[in-house]
VEXFISE-623336 format. One line per field, with one value per residue: residue in three letters; x, z, y of N, C-alpha, C in turn. Coordinates in nm, 2 decimals, always signed. Layout:
BEGIN
type <- c(ALA / ...)
n.u <- c(X / ...)
n.w <- c(Z / ...)
n.v <- c(Y / ...)
ca.u <- c(X / ...)
ca.w <- c(Z / ...)
ca.v <- c(Y / ...)
c.u <- c(X / ...)
c.w <- c(Z / ...)
c.v <- c(Y / ...)
***
This chain:
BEGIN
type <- c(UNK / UNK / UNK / UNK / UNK / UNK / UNK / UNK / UNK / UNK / UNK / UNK / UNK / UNK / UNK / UNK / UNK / UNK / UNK / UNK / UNK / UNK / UNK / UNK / UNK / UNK / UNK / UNK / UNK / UNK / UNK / UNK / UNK / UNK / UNK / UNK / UNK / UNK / UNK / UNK / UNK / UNK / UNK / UNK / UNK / UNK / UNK / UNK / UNK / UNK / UNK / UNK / UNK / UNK / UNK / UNK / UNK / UNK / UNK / UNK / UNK / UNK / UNK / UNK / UNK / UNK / UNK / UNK / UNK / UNK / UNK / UNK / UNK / UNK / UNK / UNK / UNK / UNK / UNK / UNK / UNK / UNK / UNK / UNK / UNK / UNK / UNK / UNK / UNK / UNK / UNK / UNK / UNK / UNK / UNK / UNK / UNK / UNK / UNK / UNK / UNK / UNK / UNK / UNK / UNK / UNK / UNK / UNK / UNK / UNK / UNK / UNK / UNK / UNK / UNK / UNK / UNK / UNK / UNK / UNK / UNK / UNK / UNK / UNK / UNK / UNK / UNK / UNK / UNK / UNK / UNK / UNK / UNK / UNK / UNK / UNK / UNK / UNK / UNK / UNK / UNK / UNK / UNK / UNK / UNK / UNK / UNK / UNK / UNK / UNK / UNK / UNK / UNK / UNK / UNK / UNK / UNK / UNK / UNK / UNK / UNK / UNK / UNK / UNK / UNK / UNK / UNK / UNK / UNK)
n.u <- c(+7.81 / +8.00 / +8.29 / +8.48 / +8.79 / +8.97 / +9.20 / +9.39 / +9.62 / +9.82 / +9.86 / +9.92 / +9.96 / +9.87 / +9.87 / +9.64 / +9.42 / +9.48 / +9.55 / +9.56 / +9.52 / +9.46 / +9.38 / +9.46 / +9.39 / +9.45 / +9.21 / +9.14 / +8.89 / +8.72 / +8.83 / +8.98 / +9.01 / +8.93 / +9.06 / +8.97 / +9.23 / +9.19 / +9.36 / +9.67 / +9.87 / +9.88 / +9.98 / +9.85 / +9.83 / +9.94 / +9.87 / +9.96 / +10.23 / +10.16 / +10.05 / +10.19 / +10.33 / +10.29 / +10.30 / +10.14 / +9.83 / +9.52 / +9.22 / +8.98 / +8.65 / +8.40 / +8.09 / +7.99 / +7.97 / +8.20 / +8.41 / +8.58 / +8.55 / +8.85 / +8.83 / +9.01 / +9.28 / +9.53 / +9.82 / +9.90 / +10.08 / +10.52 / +10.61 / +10.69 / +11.02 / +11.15 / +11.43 / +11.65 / +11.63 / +11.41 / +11.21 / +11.16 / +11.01 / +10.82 / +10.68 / +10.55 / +10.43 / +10.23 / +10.12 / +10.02 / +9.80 / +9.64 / +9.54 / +9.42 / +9.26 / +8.90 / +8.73 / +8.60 / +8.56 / +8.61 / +8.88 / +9.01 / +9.23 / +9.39 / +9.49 / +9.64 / +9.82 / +9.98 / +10.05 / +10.24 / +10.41 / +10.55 / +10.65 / +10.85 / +10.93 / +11.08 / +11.26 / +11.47 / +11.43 / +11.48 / +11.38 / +11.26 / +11.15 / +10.93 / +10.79 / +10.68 / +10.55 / +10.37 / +10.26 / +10.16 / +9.94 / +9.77 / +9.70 / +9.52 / +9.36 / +9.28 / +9.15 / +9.29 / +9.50 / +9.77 / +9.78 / +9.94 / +9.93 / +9.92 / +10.01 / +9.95 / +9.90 / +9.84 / +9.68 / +9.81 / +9.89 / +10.12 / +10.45 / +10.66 / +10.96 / +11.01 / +11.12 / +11.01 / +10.91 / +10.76 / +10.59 / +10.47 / +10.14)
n.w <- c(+12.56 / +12.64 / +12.68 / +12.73 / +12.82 / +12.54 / +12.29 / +12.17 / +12.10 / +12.19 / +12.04 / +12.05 / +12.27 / +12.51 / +12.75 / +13.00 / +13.17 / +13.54 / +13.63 / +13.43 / +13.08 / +12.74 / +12.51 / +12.18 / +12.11 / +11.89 / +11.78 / +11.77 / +11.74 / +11.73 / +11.60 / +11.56 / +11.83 / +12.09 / +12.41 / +12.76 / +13.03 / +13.34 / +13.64 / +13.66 / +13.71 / +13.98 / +14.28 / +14.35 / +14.19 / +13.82 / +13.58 / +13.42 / +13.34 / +13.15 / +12.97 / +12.70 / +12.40 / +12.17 / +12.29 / +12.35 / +12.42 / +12.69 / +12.70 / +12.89 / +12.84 / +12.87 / +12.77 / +12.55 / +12.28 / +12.11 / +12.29 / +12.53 / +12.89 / +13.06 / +13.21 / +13.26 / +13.24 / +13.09 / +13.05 / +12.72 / +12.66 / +12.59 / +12.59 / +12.27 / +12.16 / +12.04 / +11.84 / +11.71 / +11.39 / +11.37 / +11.61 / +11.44 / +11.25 / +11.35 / +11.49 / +11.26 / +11.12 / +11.33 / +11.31 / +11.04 / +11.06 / +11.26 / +11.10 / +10.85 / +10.87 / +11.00 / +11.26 / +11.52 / +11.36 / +11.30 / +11.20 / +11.12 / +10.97 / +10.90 / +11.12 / +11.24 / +11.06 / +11.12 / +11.41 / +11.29 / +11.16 / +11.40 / +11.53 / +11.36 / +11.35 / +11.55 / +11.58 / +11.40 / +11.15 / +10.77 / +10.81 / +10.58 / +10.44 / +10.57 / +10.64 / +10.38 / +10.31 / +10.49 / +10.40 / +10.17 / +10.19 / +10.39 / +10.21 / +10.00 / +10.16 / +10.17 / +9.96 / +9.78 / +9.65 / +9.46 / +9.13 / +9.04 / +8.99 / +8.69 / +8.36 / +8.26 / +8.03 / +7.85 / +7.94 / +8.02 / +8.24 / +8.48 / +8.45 / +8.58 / +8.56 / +8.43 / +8.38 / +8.49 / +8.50 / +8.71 / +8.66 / +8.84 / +8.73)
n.v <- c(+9.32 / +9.03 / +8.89 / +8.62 / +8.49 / +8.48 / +8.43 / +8.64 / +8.92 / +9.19 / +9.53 / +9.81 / +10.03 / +10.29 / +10.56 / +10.61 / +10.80 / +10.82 / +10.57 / +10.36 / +10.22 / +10.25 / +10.00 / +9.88 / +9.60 / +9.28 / +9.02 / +8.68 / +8.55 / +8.82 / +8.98 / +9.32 / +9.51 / +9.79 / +9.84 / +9.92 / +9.96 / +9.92 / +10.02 / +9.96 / +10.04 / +9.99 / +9.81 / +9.55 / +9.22 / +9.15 / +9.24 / +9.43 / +9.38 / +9.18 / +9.24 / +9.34 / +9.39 / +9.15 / +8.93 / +8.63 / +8.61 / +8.53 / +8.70 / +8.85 / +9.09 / +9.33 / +9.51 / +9.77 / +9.90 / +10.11 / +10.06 / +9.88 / +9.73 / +9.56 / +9.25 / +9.03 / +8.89 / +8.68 / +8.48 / +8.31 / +8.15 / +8.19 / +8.47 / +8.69 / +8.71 / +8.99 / +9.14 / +9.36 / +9.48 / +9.31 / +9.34 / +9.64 / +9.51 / +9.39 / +9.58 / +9.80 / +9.51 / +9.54 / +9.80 / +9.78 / +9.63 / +9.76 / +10.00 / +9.90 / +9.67 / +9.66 / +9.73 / +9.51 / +9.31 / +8.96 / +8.80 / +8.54 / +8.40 / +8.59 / +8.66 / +8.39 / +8.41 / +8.69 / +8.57 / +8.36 / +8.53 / +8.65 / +8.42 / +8.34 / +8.62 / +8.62 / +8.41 / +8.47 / +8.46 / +8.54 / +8.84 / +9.01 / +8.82 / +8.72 / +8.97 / +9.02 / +8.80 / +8.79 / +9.07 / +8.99 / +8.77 / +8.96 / +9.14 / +9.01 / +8.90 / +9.13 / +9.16 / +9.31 / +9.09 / +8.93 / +8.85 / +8.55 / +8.27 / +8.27 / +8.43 / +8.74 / +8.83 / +8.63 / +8.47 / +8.21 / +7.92 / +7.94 / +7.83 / +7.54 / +7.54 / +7.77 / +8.12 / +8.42 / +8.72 / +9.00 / +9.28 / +9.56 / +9.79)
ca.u <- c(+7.88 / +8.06 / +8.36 / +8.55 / +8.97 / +8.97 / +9.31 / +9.45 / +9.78 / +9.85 / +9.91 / +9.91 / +9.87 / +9.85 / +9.84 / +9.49 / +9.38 / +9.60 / +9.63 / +9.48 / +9.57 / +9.38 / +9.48 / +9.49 / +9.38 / +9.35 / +9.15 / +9.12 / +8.71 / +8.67 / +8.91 / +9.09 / +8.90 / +8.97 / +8.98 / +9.05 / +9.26 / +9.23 / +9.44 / +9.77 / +10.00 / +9.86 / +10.06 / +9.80 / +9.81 / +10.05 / +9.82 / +10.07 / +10.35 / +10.09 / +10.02 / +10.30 / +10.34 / +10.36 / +10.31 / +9.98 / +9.73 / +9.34 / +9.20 / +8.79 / +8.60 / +8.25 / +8.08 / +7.89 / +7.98 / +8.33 / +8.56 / +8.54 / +8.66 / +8.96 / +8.85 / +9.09 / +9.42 / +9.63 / +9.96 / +9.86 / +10.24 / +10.59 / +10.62 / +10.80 / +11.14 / +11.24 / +11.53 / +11.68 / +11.54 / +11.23 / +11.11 / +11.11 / +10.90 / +10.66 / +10.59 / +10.52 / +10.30 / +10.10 / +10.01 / +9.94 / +9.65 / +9.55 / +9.49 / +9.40 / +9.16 / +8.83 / +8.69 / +8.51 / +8.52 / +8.63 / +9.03 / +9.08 / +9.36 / +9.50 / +9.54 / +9.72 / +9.93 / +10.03 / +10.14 / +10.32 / +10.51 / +10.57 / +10.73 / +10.95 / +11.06 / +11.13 / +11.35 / +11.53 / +11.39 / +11.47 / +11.24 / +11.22 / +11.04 / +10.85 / +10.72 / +10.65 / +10.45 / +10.24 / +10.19 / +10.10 / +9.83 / +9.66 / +9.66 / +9.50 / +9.26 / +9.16 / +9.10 / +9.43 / +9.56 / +9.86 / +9.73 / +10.06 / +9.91 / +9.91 / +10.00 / +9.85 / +9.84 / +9.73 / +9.64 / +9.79 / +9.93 / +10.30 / +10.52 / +10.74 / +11.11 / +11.09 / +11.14 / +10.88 / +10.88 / +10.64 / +10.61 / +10.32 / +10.11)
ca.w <- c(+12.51 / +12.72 / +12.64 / +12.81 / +12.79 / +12.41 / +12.21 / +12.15 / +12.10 / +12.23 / +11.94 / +12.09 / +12.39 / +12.53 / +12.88 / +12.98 / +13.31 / +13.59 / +13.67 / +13.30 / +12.91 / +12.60 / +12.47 / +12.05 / +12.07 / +11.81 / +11.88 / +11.70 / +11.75 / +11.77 / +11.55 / +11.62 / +11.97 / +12.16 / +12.53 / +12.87 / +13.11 / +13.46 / +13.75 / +13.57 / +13.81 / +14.13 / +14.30 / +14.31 / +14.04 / +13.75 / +13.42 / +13.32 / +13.27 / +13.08 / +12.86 / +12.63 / +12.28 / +12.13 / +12.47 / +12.34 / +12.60 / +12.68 / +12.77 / +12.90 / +12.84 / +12.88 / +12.73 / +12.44 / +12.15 / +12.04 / +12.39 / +12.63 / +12.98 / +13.04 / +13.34 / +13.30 / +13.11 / +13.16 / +12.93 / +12.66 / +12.62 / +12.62 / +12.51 / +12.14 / +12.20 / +11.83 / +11.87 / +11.63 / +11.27 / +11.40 / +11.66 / +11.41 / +11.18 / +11.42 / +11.51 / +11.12 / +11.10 / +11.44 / +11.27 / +10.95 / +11.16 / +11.33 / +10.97 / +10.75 / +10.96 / +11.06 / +11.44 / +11.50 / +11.23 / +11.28 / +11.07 / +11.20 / +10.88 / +10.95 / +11.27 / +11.22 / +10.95 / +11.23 / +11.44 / +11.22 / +11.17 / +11.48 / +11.55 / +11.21 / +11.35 / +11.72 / +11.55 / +11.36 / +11.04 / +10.73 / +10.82 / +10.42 / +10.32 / +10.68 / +10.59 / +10.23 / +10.32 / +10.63 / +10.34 / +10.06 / +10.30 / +10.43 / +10.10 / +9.96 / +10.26 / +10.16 / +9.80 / +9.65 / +9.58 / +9.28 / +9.07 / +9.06 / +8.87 / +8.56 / +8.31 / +8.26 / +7.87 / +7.75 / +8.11 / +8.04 / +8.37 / +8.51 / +8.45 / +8.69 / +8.54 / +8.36 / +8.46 / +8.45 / +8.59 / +8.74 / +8.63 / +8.87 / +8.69)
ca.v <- c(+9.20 / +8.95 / +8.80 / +8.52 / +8.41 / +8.47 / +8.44 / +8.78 / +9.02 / +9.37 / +9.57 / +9.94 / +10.09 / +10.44 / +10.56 / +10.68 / +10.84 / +10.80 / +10.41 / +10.26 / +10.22 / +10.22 / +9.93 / +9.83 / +9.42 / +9.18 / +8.90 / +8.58 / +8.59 / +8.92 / +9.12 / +9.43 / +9.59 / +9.89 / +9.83 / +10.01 / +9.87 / +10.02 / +9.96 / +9.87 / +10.08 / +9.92 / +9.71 / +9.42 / +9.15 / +9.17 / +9.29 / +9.55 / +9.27 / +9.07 / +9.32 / +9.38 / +9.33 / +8.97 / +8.84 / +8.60 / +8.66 / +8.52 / +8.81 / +8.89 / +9.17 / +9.34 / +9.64 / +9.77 / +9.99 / +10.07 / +10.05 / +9.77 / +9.75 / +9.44 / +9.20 / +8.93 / +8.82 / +8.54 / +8.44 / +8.19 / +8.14 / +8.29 / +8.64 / +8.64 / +8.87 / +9.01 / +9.21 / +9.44 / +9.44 / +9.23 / +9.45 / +9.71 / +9.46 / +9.35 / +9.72 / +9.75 / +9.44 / +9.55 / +9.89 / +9.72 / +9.56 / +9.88 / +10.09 / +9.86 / +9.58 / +9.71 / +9.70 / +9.39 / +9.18 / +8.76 / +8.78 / +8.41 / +8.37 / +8.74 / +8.59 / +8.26 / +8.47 / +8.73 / +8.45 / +8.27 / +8.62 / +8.66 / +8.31 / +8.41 / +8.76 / +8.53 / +8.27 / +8.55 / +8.42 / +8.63 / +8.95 / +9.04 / +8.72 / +8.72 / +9.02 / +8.98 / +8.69 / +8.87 / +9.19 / +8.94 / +8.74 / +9.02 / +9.23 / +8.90 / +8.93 / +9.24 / +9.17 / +9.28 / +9.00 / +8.95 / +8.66 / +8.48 / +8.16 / +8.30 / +8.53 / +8.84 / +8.92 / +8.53 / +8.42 / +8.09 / +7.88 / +7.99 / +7.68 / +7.54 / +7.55 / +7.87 / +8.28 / +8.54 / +8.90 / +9.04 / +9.39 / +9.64 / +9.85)
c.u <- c(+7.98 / +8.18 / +8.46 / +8.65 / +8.88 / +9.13 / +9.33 / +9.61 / +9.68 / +9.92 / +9.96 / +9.91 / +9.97 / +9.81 / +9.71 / +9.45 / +9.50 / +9.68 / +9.57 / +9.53 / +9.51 / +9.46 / +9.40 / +9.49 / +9.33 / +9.36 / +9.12 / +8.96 / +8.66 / +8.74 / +8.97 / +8.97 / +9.01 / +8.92 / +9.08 / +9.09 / +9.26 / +9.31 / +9.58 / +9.88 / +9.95 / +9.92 / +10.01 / +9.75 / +9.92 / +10.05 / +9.92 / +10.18 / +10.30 / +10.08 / +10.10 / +10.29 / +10.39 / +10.39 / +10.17 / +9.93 / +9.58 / +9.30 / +9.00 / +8.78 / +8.46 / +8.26 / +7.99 / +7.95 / +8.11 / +8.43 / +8.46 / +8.61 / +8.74 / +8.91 / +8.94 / +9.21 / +9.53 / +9.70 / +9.91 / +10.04 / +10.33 / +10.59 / +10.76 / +10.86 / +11.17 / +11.31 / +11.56 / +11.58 / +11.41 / +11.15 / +11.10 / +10.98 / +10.83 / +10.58 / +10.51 / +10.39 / +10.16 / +10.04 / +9.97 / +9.79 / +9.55 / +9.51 / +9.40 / +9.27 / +9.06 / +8.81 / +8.57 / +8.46 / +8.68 / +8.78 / +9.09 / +9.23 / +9.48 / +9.59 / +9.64 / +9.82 / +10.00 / +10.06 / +10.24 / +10.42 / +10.61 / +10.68 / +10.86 / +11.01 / +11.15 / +11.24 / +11.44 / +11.55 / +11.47 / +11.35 / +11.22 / +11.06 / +10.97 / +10.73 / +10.64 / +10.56 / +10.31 / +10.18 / +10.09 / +9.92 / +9.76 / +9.61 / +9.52 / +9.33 / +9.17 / +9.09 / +9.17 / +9.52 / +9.63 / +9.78 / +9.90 / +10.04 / +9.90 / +9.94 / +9.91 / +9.81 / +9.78 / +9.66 / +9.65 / +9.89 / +10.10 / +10.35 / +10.63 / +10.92 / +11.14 / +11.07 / +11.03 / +10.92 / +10.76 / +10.64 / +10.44 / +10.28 / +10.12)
c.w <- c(+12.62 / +12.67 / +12.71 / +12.76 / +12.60 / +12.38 / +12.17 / +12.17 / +12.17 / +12.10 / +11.94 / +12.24 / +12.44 / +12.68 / +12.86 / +13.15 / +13.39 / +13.62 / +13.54 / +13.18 / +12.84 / +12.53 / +12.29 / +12.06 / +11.93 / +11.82 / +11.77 / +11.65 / +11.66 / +11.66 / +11.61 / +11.73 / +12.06 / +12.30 / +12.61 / +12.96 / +13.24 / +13.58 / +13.75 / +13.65 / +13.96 / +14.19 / +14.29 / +14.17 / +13.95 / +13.58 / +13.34 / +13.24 / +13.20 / +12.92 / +12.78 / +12.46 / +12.26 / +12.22 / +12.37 / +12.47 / +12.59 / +12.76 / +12.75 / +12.91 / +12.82 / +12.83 / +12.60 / +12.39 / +12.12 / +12.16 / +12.46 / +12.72 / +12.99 / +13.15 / +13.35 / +13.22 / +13.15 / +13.00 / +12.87 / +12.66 / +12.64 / +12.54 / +12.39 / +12.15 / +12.04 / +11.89 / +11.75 / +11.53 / +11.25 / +11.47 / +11.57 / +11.29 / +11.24 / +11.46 / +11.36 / +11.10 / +11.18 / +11.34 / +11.13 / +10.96 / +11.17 / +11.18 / +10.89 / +10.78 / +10.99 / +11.16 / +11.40 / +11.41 / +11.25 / +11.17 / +11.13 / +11.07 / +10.92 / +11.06 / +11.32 / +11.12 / +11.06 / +11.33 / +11.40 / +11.23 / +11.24 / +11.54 / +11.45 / +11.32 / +11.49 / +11.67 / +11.49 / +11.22 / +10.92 / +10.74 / +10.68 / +10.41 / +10.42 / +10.62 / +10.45 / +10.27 / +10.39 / +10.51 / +10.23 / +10.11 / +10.39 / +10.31 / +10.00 / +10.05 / +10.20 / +10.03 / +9.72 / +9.64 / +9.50 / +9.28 / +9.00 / +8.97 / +8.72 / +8.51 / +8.23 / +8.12 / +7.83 / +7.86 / +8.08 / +8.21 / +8.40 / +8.46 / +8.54 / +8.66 / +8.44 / +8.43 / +8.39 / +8.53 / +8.57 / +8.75 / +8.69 / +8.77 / +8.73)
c.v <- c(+9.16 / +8.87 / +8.72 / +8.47 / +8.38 / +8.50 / +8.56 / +8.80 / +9.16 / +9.42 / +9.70 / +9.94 / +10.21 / +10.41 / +10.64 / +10.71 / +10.88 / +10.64 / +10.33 / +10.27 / +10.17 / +10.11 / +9.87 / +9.66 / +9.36 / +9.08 / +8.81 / +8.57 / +8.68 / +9.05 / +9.21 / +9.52 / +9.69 / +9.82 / +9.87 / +9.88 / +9.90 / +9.93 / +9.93 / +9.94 / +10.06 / +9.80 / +9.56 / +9.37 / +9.20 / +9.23 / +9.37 / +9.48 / +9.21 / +9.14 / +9.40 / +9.35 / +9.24 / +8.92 / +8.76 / +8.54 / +8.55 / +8.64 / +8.80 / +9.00 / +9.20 / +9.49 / +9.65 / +9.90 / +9.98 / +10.03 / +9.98 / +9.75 / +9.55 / +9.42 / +9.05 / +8.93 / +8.75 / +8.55 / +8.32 / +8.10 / +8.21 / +8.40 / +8.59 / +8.76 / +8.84 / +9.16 / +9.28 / +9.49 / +9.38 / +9.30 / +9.59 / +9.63 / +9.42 / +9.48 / +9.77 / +9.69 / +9.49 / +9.66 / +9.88 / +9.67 / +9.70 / +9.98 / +9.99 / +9.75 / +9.68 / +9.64 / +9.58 / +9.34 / +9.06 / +8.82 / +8.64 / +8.38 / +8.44 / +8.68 / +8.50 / +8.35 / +8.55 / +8.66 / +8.40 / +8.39 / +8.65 / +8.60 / +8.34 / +8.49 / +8.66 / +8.50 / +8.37 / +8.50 / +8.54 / +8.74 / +9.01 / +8.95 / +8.73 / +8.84 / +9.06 / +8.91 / +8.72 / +8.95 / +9.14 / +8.86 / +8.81 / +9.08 / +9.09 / +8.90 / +9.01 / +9.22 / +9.21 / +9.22 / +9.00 / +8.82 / +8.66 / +8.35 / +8.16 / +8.42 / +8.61 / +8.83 / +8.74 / +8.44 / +8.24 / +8.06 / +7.88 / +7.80 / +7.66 / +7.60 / +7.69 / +8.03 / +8.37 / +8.65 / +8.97 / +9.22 / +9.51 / +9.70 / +10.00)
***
């Protein structure tokens, strides 16, 4: 498989060899993909700086089965700095990705939802409800969903002006 300047994050990465790193991508297309990076401590070209977390990247790659080697990546945009409280919630969200997503499977929502997060932790949004929102829209993804439109025991429709509590099981 071939792939060409595709929309992606860096979500991981691990040193590997002597000059390369396993790197944790997820890709708009393509889902969450394993791929090697070689060359990344050689002075030519600047891949290693490209390749950071919540930098969004186009990155190409070729290969077949589960790891794929990196031949290009260019900066879609500026890298999103979250400082304090944020960079520990974006670390969070990324390995929310990496457990819970399977390898190569299309999350074009996930995707735009981890974004949007991202921009959130940047701006120094509240990181509660940021993340609340990211946990609720993937969990939703996956199929656990809260049904929120209604109540549970006569399953009639929430109403706007009055209070409910929402009690797990």
């Amino acid at each position: 498989m071939k792939v060409e300047l595709t929309p992606a994050f860096v979500l991981h990465q691990r040193p590997y060899r002597e000059n390369s790193a396993l790197l944790d991508v997820f890709s708009e297309q393509y889902g969450r993909v394993s791929i090697v990076a070689k060359g990344l401590n050689q002075k030519r070209g600047n891949k290693a700086g490209l390749l950071q977390l919540y930098q969004p990247l186009l990155l190409s790659w070729f290969g077949h089965g589960d790891l794929f080697t990196l031949t290009a990546v260019e900066a879609l945009s500026a890298r999103y700095i979250l400082q304090a409280d944020a960079a520990l919630c974006g670390l969070y969200i990324n390995e929310l990705i990496v457990r819970l997503l399977g390898p190569h499977v299309a999350e074009p929502d996930v995707f735009i939802a981890y974004r949007r997060a991202l921009l959130g932790l940047h701006q120094e949004d509240n990181t509660e409800i940021i993340l609340r929102l990211f946990e609720k829209n993937l969990l939703g993804h996956l199929g656990y969903g809260l049904v929120l439109d209604s109540e549970s025991e006569n399953g009639q429709l929430i109403e706007d002006q009055r209070q409910y509590y929402y009690q797990a099981d």
